[in-house]
C-alpha positions, 0 to 999 in steps of 0.5 A, spaced: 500 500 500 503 505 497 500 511 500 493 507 501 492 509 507 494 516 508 488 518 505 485 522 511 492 524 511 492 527 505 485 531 507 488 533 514 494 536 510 490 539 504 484 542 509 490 545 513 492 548 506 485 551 505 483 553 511 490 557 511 489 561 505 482 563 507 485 565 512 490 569 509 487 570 502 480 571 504 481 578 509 487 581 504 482 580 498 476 583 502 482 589 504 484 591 497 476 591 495 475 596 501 481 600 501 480 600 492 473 604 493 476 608 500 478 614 496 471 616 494 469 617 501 476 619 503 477 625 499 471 628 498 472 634 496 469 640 503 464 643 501 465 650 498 462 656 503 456 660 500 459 666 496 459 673 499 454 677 498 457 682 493 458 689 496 454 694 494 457 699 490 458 706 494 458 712 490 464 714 487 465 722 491 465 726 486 457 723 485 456 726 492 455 733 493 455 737 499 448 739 502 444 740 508 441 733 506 447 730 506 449 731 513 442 730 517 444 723 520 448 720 527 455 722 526 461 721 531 467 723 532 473 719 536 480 722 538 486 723 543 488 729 544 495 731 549 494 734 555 497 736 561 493 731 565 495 726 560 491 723 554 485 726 553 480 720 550 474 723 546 468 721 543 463 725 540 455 723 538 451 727 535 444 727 532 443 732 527 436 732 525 432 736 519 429 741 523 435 744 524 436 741 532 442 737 534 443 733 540 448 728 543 453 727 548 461 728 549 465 722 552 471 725 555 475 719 558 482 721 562 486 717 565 480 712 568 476 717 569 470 720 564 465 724 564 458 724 559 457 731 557 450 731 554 449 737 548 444 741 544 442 747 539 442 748 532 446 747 527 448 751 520 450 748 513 454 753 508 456 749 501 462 752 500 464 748 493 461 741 491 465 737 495 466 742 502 462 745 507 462 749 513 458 747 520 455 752 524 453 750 531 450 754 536 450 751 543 443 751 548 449 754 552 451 759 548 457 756 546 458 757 538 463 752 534 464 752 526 469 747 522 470 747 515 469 740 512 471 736 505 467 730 503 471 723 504 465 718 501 458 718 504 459 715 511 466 720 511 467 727 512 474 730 515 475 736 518 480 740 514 481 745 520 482 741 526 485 734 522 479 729 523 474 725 521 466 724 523 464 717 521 456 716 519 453 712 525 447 708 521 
């Protein structure tokens, strides 16, 4: 009996040889299925943000014109100024309404101190050219105040005496 009797021998052998390639055939073949369709989820491309809205063009300056009706609206003004006492911090708000009355406050902080100074009165336009003009106020105080002032675009105005701008607060 040549190899006659080493029949379930064999089959022991050969089964050990199959169960040995599942289990080293089966779960590669199943990787490289898996790991060839990845990229599709793995590289997905992020989302793109929704577009900005697009700016709303501005008014190119030598479209606007300086007049009473231009400056009716809430204006403020921001400086620092050097004092003897240290650096003066300033804001000043006003409303300037169509009926020739204005009203607002002064911030003055110096130091870590401030005070709140409520203003009003009447106030005055002079056009002087298409792009400047002059403001008069006239305090309930008595107290009068007059700059002259060039249009920067619609939300800027500079003060060509004293060196700052007012900004539209809407």
């Amino acid at each position: 009996m040549l190899g006659g009797g080493n029949v379930a021998e064999e089959t022991k052998v050969e089964g050990k040889k199959n169960s040995f390639l599942l289990q080293i055939v089966v779960p590669a073949a199943i990787t490289l299925l898996v790991g060839s369709s990845a990229p599709w989820w793995l590289h997905r491309p992020a989302p793109k943000p929704d577009p900005a809205p697009a700016p709303q063009p501005q008014p190119a300056v030598q479209d606007i014109e300086a007049s009473r009706e231009f400056f009716i609206g809430h204006w403020q003004v921001n400086q620092e100024i050097s004092s003897e006492n240290g650096m003066v911090t300033g804001t000043v708000t006003t409303n300037y309404y169509e009926n020739g009355r204005f009203e607002g406050y002064e911030l003055d902080v110096v130091g870590n101190q401030g005070q709140k100074v409520p203003q009003s009165g009447n106030w005055q336009v002079e056009i002087l050219s298409r792009q400047n003009f002059r403001l008069s106020l006239r305090y309930d105080n008595g107290f009068s105040w007059t700059g002259t002032f060039r249009i920067v675009d619609r939300n800027h105005i500079h003060n060509i005496d004293a060196n700052y701008d007012a900004v539209r607060v809407e």
